[in-house]
N, C-alpha and C positions, 0 to 999 in steps of 0.2 A: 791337814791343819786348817782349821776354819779362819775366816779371816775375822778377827774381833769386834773392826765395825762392821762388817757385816751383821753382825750378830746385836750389838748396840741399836743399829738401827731398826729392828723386829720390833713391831708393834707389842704392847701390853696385851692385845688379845692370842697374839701367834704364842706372846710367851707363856702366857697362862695355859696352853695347850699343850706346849712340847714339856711343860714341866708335869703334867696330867697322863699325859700317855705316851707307851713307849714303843719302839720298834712293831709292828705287825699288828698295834692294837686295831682294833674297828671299833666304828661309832657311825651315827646318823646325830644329825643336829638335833633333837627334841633331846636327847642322851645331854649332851655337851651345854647345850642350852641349863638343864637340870641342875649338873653338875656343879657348872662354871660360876652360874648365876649370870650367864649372858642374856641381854633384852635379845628378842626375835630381830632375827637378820644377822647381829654384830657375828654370830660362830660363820653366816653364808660370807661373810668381810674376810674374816681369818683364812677359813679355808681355803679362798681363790687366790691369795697373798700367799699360803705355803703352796700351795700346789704350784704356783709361778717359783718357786725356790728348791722343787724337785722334793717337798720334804711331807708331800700328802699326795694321795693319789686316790679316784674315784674308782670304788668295786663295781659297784652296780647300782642302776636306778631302773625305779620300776612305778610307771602310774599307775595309779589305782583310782578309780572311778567311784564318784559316789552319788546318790540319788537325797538332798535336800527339800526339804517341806519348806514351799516358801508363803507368803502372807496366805494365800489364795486357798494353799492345801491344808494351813491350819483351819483355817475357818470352815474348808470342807469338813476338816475331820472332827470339828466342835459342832458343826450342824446341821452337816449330812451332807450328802452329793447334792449339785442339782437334779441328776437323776433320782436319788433316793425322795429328794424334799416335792420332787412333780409328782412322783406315785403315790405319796403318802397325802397331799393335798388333794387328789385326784379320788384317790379310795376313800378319803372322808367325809368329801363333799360331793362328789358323784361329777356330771359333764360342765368341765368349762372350756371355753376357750381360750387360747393360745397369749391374748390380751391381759385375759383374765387372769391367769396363772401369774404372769410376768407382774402384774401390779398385785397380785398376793405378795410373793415369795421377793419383793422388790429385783425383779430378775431384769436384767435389758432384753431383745428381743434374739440378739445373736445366742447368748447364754439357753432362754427358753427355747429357739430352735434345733440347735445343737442337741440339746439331754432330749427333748420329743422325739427328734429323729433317732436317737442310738434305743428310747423305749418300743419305738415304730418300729424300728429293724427287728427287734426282739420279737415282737408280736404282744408288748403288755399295752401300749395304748396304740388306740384306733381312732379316726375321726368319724361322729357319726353323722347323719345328713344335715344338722345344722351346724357343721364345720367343728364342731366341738369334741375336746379329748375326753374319752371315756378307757377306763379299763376291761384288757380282752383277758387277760391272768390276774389272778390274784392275789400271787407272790413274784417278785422280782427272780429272775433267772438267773444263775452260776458267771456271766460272763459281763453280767452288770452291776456284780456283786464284789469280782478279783481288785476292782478300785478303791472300794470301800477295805478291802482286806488290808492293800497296800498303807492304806494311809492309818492304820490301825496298827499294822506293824512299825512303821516311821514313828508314831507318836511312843511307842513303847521301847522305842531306839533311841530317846534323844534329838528326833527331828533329821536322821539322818540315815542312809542303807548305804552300805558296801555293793557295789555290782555283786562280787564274787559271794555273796550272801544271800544269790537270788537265785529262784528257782530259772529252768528258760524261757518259761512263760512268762514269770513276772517281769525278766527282763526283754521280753517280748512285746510287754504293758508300757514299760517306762518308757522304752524307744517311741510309742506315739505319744507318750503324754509328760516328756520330760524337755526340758528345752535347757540348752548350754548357755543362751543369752536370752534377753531381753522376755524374762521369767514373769513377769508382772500375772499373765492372763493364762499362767500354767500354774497344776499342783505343788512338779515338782521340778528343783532347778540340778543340771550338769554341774558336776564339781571334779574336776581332775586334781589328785594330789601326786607330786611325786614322793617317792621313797630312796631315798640317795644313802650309800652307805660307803665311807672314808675309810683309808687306811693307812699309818703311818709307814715310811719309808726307814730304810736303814740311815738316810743321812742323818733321820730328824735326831735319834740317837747325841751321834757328833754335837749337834744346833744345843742337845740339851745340855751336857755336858759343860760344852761353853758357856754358856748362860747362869749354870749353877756358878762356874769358876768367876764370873762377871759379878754374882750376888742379884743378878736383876730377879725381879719375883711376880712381874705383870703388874703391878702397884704405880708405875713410875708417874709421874706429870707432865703433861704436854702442854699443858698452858696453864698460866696464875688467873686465877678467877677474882673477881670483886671480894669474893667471900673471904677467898686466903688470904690475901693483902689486911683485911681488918681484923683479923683476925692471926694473920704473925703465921698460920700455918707451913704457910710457901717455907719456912725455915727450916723445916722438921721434912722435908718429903725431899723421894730423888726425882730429881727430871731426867726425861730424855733429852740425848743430843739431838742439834739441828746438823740434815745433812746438807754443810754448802755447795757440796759439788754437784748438787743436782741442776740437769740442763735447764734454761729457760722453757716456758711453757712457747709453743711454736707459735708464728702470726699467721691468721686463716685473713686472708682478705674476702670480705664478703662477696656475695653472689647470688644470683636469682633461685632460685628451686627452679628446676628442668621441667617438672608437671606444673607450674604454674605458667612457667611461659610456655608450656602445648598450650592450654587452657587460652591464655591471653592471645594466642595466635589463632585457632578456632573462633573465638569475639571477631579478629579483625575478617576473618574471611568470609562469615557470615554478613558483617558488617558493610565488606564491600560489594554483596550481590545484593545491598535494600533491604535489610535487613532493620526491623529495629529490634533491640533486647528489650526485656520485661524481667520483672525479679516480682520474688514476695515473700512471706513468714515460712520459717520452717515450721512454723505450729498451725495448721490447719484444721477444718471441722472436716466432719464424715463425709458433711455435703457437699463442697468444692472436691475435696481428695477421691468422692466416689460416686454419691449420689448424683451430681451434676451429669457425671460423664456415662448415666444413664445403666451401674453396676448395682444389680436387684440386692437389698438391703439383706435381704435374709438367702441369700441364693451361693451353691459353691464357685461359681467364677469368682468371688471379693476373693475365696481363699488364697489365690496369687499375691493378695497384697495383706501379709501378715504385720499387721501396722502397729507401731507402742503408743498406748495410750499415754497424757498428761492425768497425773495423778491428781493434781491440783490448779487450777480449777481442773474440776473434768467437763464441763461446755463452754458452750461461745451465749452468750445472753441471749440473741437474737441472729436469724439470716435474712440474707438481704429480700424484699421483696420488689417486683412479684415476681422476683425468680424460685423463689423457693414454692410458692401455688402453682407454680407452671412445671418444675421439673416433678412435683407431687403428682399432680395430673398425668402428666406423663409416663411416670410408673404405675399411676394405678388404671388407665384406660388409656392414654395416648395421648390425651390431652388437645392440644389443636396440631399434632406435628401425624398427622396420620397412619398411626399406629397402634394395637388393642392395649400395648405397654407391658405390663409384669402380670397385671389381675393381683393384685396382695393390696393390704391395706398399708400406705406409705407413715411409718412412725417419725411423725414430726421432733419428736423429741431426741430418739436415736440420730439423727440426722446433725445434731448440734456437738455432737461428742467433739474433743478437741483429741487430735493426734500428732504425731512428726508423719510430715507428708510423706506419704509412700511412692507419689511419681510425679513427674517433672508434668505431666499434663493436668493437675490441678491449675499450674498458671496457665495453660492456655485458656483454660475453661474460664477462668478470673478474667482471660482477656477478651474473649469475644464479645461480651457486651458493649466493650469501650472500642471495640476493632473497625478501623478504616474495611471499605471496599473498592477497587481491591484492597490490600495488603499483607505484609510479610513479616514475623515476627519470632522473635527465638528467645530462649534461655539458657545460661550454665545453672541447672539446677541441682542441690545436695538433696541426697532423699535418704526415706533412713525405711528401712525393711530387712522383720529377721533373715536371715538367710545366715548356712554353714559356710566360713568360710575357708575357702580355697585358691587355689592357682586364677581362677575369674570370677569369683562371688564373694561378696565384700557384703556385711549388713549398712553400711553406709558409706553411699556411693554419687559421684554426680554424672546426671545425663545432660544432654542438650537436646533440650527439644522443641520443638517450631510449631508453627503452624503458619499455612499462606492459604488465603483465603481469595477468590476470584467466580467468577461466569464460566470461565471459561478454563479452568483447572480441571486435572482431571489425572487418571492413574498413570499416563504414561509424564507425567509432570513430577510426580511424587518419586516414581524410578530414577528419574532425573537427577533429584536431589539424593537419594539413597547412595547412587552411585558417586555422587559427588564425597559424600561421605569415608566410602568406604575404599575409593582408589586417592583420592588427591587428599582428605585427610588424614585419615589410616593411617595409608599407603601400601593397602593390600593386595597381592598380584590375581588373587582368585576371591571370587564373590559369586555367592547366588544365592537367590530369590524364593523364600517358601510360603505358601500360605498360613496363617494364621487365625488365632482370634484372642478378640477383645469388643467386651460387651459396649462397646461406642463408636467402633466403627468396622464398616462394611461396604466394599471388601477389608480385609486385614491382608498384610505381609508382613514377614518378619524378612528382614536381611542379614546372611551370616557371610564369616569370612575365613579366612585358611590362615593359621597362624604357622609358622614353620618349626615351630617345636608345638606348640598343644593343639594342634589340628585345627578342624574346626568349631567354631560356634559361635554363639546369636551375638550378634553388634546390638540390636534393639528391634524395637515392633512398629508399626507404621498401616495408618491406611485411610481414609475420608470419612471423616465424623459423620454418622447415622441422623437423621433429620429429630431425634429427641432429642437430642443433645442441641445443634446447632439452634432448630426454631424454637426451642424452651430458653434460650437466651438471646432471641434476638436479630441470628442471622438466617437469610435467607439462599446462602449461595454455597455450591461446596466449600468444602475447607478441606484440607490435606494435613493430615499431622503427623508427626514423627515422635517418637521417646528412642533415642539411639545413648548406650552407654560408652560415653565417654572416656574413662579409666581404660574400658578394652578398646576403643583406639588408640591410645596411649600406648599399650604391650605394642600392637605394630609399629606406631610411629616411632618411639621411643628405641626401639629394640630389646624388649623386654618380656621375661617368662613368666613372670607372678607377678599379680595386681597388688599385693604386700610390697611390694618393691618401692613402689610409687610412695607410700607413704612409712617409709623404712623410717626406726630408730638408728639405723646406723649412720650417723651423721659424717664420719669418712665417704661411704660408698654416694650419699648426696651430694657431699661438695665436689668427689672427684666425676663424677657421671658429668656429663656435656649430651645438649638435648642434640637429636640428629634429623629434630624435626625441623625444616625448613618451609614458609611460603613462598609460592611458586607467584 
């Protein structure tokens, strides 16, 4: 026997369901959505409310994967690849250079280097002795061709492919040129759909039966609107009941977030070895975020720092001088920090792009013009870089990073702090030491640590800023810098397995976590 308010109390969505379908039916919400005439979401309301009442239950779900044309891939497919549109300006007008191309086809210079090289790879364009692209074929080859197919096919789909619609090659294609987040400077974007399919229970049966015996019809009213009142309707409609027995809502007394105060305890500790902080815009140009710290404008080391551009503005008006003459110099000959530098011609313009910072040593770099000597200086930086995430990669993330700057600094000073890091912040029982690189300093190390459930891996990178870095801004003495990722001290200090944790929806498992970090 069903109990009656039980049954009273069932939402006008649960009811309009159980009266719709009956024992063993199946559905998927697009079906029901259809059917019902529910807005998107209200059937996902219903059915987590029956299925808490034993009176629906989940068959199967299944993702499906889909390959989207976003801004970038339409306009490819409206105007050609850049690879298509270099070959074709190339064949018609015979040898230009690299410059030249870019201010044809309004291309930036990463765009024109990327499609030259994948034509180079191919063997269609060559450079000949006066630095300039010529073609060595002249027809575009099968494997610089399967791009152009793809997005011929997306436009004739609607803007949209099925994984399972694709050849393995083509989903072979998509894997490098599809990206799940931060789409802007891809063809085409990751789109995960699930496929959820519901099944009614034997009880819902009983639920219906009551409900017809009730006369409820999913119609009912839950509140009198402005409109009904002048209009007399509220007379003519049934309501639902109010149920009063329901508990009070419980009292959470507030409380700190447990990654805020790791955070705010790392300041203090920093803070009390002389430390001063520095901060600055999440929105930075090419040239602080790369160029300064000496990473070749058109070169594959930038590719570590997969950066999202600002769509609006997309520059900074002006950079500062005369650092920007100086770190130019620098890339293009060495400038006065004695070094031959990149040999490339430095794109003053490229250099102005506005982006979300991609590492915590942009602010160093801001800082050393204005930097005491000696002195010691650090950040809680937020940085934002695509990256998949996982158990320790997060696309946006905060590091801490320093820099000390002295005469008489040097790499067993830098281990110093490294180690400080990764035993008394952490609180890692195993640490060690690998070589590295990064185009600003030399030597490089990375420091990793042993986590006790996901083994090991890199805490962050570290090493003594390269002298085009340091003397194109100013300083003359070593400087020691560190970019250490903070969040994966957190999993140690914290005691915790997934870097999602840290910034969990689940507002229960927040309030009840208690941080286990302590300063010593």
């Amino acid at each position: 026997m069903i109990d009656q308010s039980a049954v009273r109390a069932l939402h006008p969505l649960e009811v309009k369901i159980l009266l719709a379908y009956k024992s063993g039916d199946t559905f998927e919400s697009a079906q029901v959505r259809e059917k019902l005439g529910f807005r998107e979401g209200q059937e996902q309301q219903a059915f987590s409310w029956l299925i808490s009442k034993g009176l629906l239950e989940e068959v199967s779900r299944q993702t499906e994967v889909f390959y989207e044309l976003t801004a970038l891939g339409q306009e490819w497919l409206e105007k050609g690849t850049p690879v298509r549109r270099i070959f074709s300006l190339v064949k018609e007008t015979g040898a230009l250079s690299l410059p030249d191309i870019a201010s044809a086809l309004a291309f930036d210079q990463k765009t024109v280097g990327s499609a030259f090289g994948s034509l180079s790879k191919e063997g269609v364009c060559v450079m000949d002795e006066t630095r300039r692209a010529i073609l060595a074929k002249p027809e575009l080859p099968r494997p610089l061709l399967d791009l152009e197919s793809l997005l011929a096919l997306a436009g004739s789909s609607g803007g949209s492919l099925a994984e399972a619609s694709l050849s393995p090659s083509q989903r072979a294609l998509m894997g490098q040129i599809a990206k799940k987040r931060g789409a802007q400077d891809a063809p085409f974007r990751v789109a995960e759909r699930a496929k959820v399919i519901y099944r009614m229970l034997p009880l819902a049966d009983d639920y219906r039966d009551a409900v017809r015996a009730l006369g409820l019809t999913g119609e009912e009213l839950g509140a009198i609107t402005p409109e009904m009142l002048e209009k007399g309707s509220w007379k003519h409609g049934s309501f639902r009941p109010y149920n009063v027995q329901v508990p009070p809502a419980r009292v959470i007394p507030g409380r700190r977030n447990p990654y805020v105060e790791f955070l705010d305890s790392v300041k203090d500790k920093l803070v009390s070895l002389g430390f001063e902080e520095f901060d600055g815009n999440m929105v930075e140009t090419e040239f602080w975020n790369s160029d300064a710290l000496f990473m070749p404008q058109f070169h594959s080391a930038r590719d570590i720092h997969d950066v999202y551009y600002i769509e609006e503005p997309t520059h900074a008006k002006f950079i500062e001088e005369p650092y920007l003459s100086r770190i130019a110099a620098a890339h293009e000959n060495g400038g006065n920090t004695g070094s031959r530098g990149w040999q490339y011609h430095f794109d003053r313009d490229f250099t102005r792009r506005l982006i979300l910072r991609s590492q915590g040593t942009v602010l160093s770099a801001r800082q050393l013009p204005k930097a005491s000597v000696p002195g010691k200086y650090f950040g809680i930086v937020r940085c934002f870089r695509y990256d998949r995430v996982d158990a320790t990669h997060l696309s946006d993330f905060y590091q801490t990073e320093g820099i000390v700057l002295g005469k008489d600094v040097n790499l067993r000073t830098l281990l110093g702090f490294l180690e400080m890091f990764a035993i008394e912040v952490a609180g890692a029982k195993e640490v060690k030491y690998v070589p590295g690189y990064f185009p600003f300093t030399e030597p490089s190390i990375e420091v990793h640590i042993k986590h006790p459930v996901l083994g090991w891996f890199e805490l962050g990178g570290s090493g003594i800023f390269r002298p085009e870095v340091t003397k194109s801004l100013g300083i003359d003495v070593p400087v020691l810098a560190w970019g250490i990722g903070i969040d994966r001290m957190a999993l140690m200090a914290l005691g915790l397995n997934d870097l999602r944790e840290l910034f969990s929806p689940d507002l229960e498992s927040v309030r009840t976590r208690r941080s286990q970090y302590k300063i010593q």
